[in-house]
FIZABA-437874 format. One line per 8 residues: number of its first residue (from 1); for each residue x, y, z of C-alpha. Coordinates in pm, whole numbers, plus 50000, padded with zeros to 5 digits. Example, Ala and Ser with C-alpha at 12.3 -4.5 7.8 and 13.67 -1.06 7.14 Angstrom:
2
1) 51230/49550/50780  51367/49894/50714
***
This chain:
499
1) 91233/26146/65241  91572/26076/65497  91766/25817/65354  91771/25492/65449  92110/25389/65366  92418/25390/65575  92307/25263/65905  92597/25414/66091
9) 92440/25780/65987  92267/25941/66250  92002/26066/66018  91901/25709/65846  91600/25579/65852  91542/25149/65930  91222/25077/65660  91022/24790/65881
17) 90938/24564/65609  90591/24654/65653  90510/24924/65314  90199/25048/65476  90385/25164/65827  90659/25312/65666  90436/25507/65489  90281/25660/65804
25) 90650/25705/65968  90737/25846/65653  90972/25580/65600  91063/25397/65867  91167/25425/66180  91479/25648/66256  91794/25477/66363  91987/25396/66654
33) 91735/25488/66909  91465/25287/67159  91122/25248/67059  90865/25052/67254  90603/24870/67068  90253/24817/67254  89980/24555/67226  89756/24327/67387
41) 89896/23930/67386  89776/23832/67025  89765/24145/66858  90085/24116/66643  90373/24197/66810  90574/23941/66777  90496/23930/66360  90588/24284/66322
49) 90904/24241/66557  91013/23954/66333  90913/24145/66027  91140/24454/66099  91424/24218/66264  91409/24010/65864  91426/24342/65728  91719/24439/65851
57) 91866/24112/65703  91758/24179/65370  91980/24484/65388  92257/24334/65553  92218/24455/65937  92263/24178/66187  91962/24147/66369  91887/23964/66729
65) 91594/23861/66827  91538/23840/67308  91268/23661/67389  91183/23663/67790  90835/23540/67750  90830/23277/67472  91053/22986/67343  91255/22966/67056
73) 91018/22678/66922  90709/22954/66938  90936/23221/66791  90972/22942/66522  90660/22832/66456  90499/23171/66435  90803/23251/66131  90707/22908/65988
81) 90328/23012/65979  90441/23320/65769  90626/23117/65539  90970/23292/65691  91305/23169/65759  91513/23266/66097  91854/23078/66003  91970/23425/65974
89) 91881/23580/66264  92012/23528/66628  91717/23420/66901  91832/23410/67288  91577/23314/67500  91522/23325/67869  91555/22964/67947  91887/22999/67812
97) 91978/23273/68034  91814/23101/68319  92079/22768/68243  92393/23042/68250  92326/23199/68554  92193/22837/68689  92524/22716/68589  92705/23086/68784
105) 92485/23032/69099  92484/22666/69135  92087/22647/69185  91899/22409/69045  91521/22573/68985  91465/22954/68880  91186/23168/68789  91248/23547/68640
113) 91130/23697/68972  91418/23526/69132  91716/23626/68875  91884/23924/68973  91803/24269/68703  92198/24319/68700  92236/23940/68631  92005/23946/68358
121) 92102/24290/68199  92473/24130/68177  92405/23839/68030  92193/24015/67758  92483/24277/67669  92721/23930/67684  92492/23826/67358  92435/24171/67173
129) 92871/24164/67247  92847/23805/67073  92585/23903/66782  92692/24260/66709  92348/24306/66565  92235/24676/66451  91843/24576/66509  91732/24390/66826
137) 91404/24313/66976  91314/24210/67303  91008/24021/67386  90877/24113/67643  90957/24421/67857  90713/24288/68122  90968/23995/68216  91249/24250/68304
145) 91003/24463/68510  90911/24144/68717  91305/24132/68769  91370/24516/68958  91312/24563/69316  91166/24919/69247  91019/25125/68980  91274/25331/69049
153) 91567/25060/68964  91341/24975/68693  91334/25315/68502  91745/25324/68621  91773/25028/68413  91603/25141/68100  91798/25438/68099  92103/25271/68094
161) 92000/25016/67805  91923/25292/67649  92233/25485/67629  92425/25163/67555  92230/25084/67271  92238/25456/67120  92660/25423/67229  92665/25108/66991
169) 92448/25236/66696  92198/24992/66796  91759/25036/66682  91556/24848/66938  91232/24734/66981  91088/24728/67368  90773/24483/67331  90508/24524/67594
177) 90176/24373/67731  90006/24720/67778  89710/24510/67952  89906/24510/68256  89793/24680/68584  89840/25036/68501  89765/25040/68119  90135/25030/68017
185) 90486/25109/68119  90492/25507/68138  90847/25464/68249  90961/25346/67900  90755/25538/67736  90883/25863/67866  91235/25785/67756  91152/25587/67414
193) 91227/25800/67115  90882/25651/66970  90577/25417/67078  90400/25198/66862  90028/25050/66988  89891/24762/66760  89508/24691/66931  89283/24435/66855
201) 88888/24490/66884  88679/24199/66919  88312/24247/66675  88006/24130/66772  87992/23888/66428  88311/23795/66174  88682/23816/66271  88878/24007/66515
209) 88998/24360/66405  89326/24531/66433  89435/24862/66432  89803/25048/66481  89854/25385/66591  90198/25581/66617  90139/25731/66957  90457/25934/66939
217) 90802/25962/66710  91017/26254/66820  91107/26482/66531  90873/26296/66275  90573/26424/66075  90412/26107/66074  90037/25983/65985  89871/26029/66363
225) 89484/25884/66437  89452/25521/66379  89501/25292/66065  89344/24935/66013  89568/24611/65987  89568/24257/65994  89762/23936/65969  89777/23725/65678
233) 90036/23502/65540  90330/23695/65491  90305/23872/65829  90129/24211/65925  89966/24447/65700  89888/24785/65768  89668/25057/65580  89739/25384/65623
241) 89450/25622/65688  89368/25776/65302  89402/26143/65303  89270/26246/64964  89494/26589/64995  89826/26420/64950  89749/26296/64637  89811/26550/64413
249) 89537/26803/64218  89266/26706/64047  89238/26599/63669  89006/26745/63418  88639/26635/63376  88515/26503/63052  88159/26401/63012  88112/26046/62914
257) 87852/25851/62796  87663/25579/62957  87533/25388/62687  87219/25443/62691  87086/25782/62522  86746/25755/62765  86937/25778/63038  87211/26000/62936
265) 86930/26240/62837  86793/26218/63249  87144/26284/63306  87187/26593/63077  87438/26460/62890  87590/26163/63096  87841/26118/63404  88179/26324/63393
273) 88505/26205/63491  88629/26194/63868  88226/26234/63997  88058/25983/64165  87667/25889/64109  87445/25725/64392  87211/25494/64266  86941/25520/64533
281) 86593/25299/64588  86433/24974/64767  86580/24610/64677  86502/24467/64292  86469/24841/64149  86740/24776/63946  87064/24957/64093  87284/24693/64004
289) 87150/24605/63683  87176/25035/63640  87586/25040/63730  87641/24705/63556  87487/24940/63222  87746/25210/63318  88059/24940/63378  87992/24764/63029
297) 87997/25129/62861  88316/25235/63002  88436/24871/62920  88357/24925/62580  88532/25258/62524  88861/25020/62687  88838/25136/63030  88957/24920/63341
305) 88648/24866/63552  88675/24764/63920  88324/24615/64069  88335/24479/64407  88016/24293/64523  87930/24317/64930  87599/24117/64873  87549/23981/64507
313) 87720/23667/64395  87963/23681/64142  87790/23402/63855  87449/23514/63916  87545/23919/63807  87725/23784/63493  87393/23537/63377  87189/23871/63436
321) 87402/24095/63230  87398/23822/62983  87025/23780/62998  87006/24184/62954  87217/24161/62604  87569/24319/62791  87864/24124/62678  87988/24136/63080
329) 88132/23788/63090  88367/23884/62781  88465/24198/62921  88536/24003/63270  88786/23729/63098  88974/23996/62881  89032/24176/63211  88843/24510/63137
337) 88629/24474/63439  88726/24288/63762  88463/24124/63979  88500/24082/64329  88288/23961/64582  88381/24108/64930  88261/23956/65271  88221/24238/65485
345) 88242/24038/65824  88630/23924/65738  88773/24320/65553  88879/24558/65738  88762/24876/65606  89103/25057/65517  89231/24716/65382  88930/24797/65108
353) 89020/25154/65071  89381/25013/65020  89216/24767/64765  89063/25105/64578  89403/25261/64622  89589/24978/64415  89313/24979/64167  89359/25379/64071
361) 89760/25256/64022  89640/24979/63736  89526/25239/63578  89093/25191/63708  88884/25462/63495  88563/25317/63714  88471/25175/64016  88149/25028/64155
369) 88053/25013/64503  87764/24724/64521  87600/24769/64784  87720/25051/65034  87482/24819/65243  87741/24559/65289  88052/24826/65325  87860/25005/65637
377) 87843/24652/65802  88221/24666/65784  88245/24980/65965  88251/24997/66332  87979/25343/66307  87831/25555/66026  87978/25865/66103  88324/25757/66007
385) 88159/25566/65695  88075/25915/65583  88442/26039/65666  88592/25751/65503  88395/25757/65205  88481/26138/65193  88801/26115/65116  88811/25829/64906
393) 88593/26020/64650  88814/26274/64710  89060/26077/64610  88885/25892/64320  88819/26256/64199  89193/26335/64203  89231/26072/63962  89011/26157/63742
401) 88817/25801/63851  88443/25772/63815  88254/25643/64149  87962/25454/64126  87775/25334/64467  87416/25214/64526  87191/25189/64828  86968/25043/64921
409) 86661/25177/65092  86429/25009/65335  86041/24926/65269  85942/24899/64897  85607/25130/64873  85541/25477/65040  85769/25638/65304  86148/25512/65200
417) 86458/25485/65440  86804/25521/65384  87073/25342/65621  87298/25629/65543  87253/25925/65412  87513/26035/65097  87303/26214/64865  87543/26534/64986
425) 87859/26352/64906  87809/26274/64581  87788/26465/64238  87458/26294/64122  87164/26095/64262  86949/25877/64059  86658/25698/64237  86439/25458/64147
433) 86117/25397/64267  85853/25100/64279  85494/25256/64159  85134/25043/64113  84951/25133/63850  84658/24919/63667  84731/24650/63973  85077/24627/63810
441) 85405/24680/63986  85613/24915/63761  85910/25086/63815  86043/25475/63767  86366/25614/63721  86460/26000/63785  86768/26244/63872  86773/26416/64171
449) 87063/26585/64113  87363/26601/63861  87648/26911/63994  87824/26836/63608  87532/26984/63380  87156/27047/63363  86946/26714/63413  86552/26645/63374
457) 86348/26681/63660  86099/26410/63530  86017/26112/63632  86024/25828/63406  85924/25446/63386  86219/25214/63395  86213/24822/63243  86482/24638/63161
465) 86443/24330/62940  86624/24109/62676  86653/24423/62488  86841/24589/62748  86741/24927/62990  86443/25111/62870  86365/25437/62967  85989/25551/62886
473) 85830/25901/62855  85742/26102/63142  85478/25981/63347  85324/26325/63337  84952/26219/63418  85059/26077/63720  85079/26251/64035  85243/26100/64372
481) 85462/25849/64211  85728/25889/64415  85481/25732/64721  85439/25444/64535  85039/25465/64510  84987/25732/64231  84684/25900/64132  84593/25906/63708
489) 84521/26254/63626  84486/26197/63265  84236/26056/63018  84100/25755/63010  84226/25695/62642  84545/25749/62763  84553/25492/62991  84425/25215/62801
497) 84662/25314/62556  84967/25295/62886  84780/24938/62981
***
């Protein structure tokens, strides 16, 4: 990685204070050079402006902080909202520049059209002069394009701050309203060494959504396509887009258990590390009841188990384990499994793939996706669901992390649905099924598929009780259970003794 010390070397690197978008500049943003940062008003420019600028003071750079569109007491109160304090860093704003050249001209009312560029360019040098700052921001570039006669003066203009900035060692960020008439100021960004965009999408339920995206940064492999963010307390967050190939090779599998030997015999011997398992079937099957079986046996071997809940609430899961015979709740207070409920309208989804991310670093041997339901609602469509959850396998895998997701399917009886299919992404499928039989609702368990050894291809009945997950014998002398209205091929003794 370049180095980030010594800000008076031309190859250092300024971090922004923001860990996820240094990690798609690959560190930061290089020094001494122009970028212009690009957003709608409201999408977080300001934050990450302040955020870099604070920074900078942290490792001793000066920093000064222009704003032409805002006051001081709004630059304030958005660093109070963040819990930040500016008694370090320099703010000049407009109206002060307004009362200087007011004071030169002897006029008594002005408006930016009316103030000269030259006038305003001075008095702006006159302050960096004053401050000596090595990171400024200005806020916003549309103010000083209101100011030139031409576009041709304009981009004149730029030019010129930019070579005095680069003269005086100087890394600046150009903030503009790219909802302007023409979509943005291609003058700047033509001459800036890099552009940031920070969008926000408005959803048809649930909060606002952000996303940043490093349009260019000359002679910088950084992370290009988009990456989510949002801002919380503290300022912006951005997560990078996961690319399961950076993260090194993949550890060894090792088959483990589930605890249960009925349905480590469907499995052919149980799940292996770093594969995931879909647990597949209509609503009350038992899915979660199923992965809750698989969290409390890797709990019990002294496994961290992450479980994050889209749908279920948090107290009622823990009274049914308990009612099952699993010691969850215990395993929940020592810390061995983490439960958290996720509200898909308010998560972005890379800030949960981030979540995932900081799980594999504390050391997560399992992790439970309940329902995938709930985590497509948080995508905008499926097709980059499938992409996303591609590579975060991919990653779980690397790590040697098991994956556990369920869906489920629409309907109950007869011809199922799936909102998304992802049989083909994972290593093994097990589906359960609803079945009537002796006008009783029953249900049946089977394996579809299992890539780490040689599963059954039968089809079971599945209970679960006081006593825990029971797994029955084949239902052999039944034909079409899979539709949900089988037909008894066997002998009548045989069914009273199944009744």
């Amino acid at each position: 990685m370049p180095p980030t010390a010594a800000p008076d070397d031309l190859d250092a690197i300024t971090p922004t204070g923001i860990s996820g978008l240094d990690h798609i500049l690959r560190g930061g943003l290089p020094a001494h050079r122009l970028y212009l940062l690009r957003g709608e008003p409201g999408a977080g420019k300001t934050t990450l402006a302040l955020q870099y600028l604070l920074a900078g003071i942290q490792a001793g750079e000066a920093g000064l902080y222009i704003t032409l569109s805002e006051t001081r007491d709004e630059v304030e109160a958005v660093a109070r909202s963040h819990g930040w304090n500016l008694d370090r860093l320099a703010i000049f704003e407009l109206s002060a520049l307004e009362a200087q050249l007011q004071q030169e001209e002897q006029n008594t009312v002005f408006h930016p059209s009316e103030i000269e560029l030259n006038q305003t360019t001075a008095a702006l040098i006159a302050k960096i002069e004053e401050v000596k700052p090595r990171r400024v921001a200005v806020d916003s570039l549309s103010e000083l394009r209101l100011l030139a006669d031409s576009a041709l003066r304009y981009r004149r203009q730029m030019l010129s701050l930019k070579q005095y900035f680069a003269g005086k060692k100087i890394t600046v960020l150009m903030l503009d309203d790219h909802a302007t008439p023409g979509g943005g100021d291609l003058h700047v960004q033509s001459i800036a060494h890099g552009v940031i965009r920070i969008e926000q999408l408005a959803t048809d339920y649930g909060a606002k959504r952000r996303r940043l995206e490093v349009m260019k940064l000359r002679g910088v492999d950084f992370l290009a396509g988009y990456h989510d963010a949002t801002i919380v307390h503290g300022g912006l967050q951005v997560f990078p887009r996961l690319i399961a190939s950076d993260h090194g090779p993949a550890r060894d599998l090792e088959p483990l258990k589930t605890g249960n030997a009925q349905i480590d015999e469907l499995l052919g011997g149980g799940l292996e590390r770093g594969t995931s398992c879909l647990l597949l079937g209509p609503a009350g099957t038992g899915k979660s009841t199923l992965a809750l079986q698989f969290a409390v046996a890797a709990a019990k071997r002294g496994e961290k188990v992450f479980f994050y809940l889209f749908e279920e609430n948090q107290e009622l899961l823990l009274r049914r384990g308990e009612a099952l015979g699993m010691p969850i709740r215990q395993f929940v207070n020592d810390g061995t499994i983490s439960l958290r409920r996720i509200d898909p309208a308010e998560i972005v989804p890379g800030q949960f793939v981030h979540l995932v991310q900081r799980n594999v670093e504390d050391e997560a041997r399992m992790i439970v996706i309940d329902s995938m339901n709930g985590y497509m609602h948080a995508m905008p469509a499926t097709k980059f669901l499938v992409i996303q959850l591609h590579e975060l396998q991919a990653f779980l895998a690397h790590h040697g992390v098991i994956t556990l997701m369920t869906v489920a399917q629409h309907g109950f009886v007869g011809n199922m649905h799936s909102p998304v299919d992802l049989t083909y992404l994972t290593d093994a499928v097990l589906l359960l099924r609803y079945f009537e039989q002796g006008g009783e609702i029953r249900k049946a368990i089977s394996v579809l598929k299992n890539r780490s050894g040689r599963h059954e291809a039968t089809i079971r009945e599945f209970t679960f009780n006081e006593k825990g997950l029971q797994v029955g014998e084949p239902l052999s002398d039944f034909h079409g259970v899979l539709t949900g209205v089988p037909s008894y091929t066997g002998s009548a003794e045989k069914m009273i003794r199944r009744s």
